[in-house]
N, C-alpha and C positions, 0 to 999 in steps of 0.2 A: 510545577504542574499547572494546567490552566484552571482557571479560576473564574468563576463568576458566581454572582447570586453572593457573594462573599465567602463561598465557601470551594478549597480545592480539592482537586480528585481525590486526595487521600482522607480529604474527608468527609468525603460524600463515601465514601469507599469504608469508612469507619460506619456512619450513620446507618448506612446501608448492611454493613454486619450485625450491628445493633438492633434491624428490623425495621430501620426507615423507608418504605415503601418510596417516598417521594426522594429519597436519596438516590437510589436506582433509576430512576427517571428522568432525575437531571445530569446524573451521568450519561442515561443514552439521548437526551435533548442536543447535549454538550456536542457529543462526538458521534453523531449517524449522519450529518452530512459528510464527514468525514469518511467514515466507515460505507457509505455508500457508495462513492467515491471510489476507494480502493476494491470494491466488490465488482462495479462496473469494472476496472483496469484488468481486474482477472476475468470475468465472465466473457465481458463484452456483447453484454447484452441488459437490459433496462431490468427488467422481469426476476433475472436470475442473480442480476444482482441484489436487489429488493430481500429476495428471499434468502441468500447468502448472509445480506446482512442482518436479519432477521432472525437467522440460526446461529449468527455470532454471539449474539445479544443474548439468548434464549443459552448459550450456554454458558454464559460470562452470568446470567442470574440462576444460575446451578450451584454456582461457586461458592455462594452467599450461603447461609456464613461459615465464615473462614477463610477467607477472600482477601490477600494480603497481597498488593502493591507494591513493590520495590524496585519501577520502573514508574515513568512516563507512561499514560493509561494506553497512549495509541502504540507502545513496545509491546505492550499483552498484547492488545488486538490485534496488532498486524498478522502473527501467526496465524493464531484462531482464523480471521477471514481467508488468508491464503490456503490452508488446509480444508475448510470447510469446501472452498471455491473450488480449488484442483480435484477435490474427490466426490462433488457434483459434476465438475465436468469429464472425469475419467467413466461413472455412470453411465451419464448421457452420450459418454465416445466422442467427444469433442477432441480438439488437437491437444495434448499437452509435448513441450518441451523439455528436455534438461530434466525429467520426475519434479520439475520445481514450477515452472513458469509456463502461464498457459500463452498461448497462439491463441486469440478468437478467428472467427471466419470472419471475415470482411474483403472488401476490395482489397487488393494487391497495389503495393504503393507506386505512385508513378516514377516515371522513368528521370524528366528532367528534371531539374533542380529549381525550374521557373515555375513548377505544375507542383511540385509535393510543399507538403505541410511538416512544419519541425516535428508535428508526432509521427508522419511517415517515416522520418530523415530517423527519428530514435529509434525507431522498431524493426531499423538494419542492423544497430547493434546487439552482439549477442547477448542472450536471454540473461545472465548472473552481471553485466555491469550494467543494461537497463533497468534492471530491477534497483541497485544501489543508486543511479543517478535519479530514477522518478521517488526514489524514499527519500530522498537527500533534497532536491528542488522542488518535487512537487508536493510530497507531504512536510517538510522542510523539519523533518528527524535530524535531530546530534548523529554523526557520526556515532559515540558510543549506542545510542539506542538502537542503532542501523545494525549493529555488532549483536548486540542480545538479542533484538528481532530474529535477525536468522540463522543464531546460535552462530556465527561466527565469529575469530579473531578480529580485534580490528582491525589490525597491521589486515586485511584481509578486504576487510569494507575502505582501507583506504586505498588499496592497491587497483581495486575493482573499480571503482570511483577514479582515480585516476588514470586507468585503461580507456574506462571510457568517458571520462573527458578526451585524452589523446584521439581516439580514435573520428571524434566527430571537430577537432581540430583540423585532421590532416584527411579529414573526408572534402571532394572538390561540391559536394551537392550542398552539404552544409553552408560553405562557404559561401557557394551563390544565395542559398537562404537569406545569412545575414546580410549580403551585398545588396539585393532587391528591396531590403526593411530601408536600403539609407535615404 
């Protein structure tokens, strides 16, 4: 688990059972750019991300005390903001996908392969292996945490994961992506 201040999440997570007000504080110090991060990824929006992750927080300090950790702090979390996220934006009637994975409203990704951007080129893939490839690269999750995050096998996160790596292999827009980087 990560660490700073000399002390790691499990036991800032103790402390913070304990009634350490500053314990909980350096937990969310630690991990809200994090967490904000992933809020943005679902909302797609500055605002409602904020406040997503905001609600995450406010219910992860519900918890307390009694608040037992048996995971990497960002495996709780992920849940908690993806659910909080999706069922703000099911409210507000925003797109959602798959009951899992939201669609924000934004421009529509370009056409050529000279013109889009790698997060355009990902967000052709379907909703269940972009979700395992941006946990795996861009929050840079174990594989097992990827698994307990969303309650699935792993044989499952690894299957998805490797779909969609395949798929942005043998995608020709991809390709000119990395080609143009050389």
């Amino acid at each position: 688990m990560a660490e700073s201040n000399g002390r790691s999440d499990e036991q800032l997570v103790e402390a913070a059972n304990r009634g350490d007000p500053r314990a909980f504080d350096a937990l969310y110090q630690r991990h809200k750019a994090w967490a904000a991060q992933l809020s943005y990824r679902f909302t797609g929006n500055h605002d409602d991300a904020m406040d997503v992750m905001q609600e995450a927080f406010i219910y992860l300090l519900r918890k307390f005390p009694g608040f037992r950790l048996t995971a990497a702090f960002t495996t709780f979390l992920y849940p908690v903001i993806k659910n909080i996220a999706l069922s703000r934006l099911r409210k507000t009637r925003r797109i959602v996908l798959d009951e899992n994975i939201v669609l924000y409203a934004g421009e529509p990704p370009k056409e050529s392969g000279a013109e889009r951007s790698l997060a355009d080129i990902v967000t052709t893939l379907p909703a269940i292996h972009r979700e395992v490839l941006l946990m795996r690269f861009v929050d840079d999750m174990k594989l097992e945490d990827i698994a307990e995050a969303l309650a699935v096998p792993l044989g499952t996160v690894k299957s998805r994961l490797h779909n969609a790596l395949k798929a942005l292999r043998e995608d020709e827009s991809t390709r000119s992506y990395f080609e143009e980087l050389q």
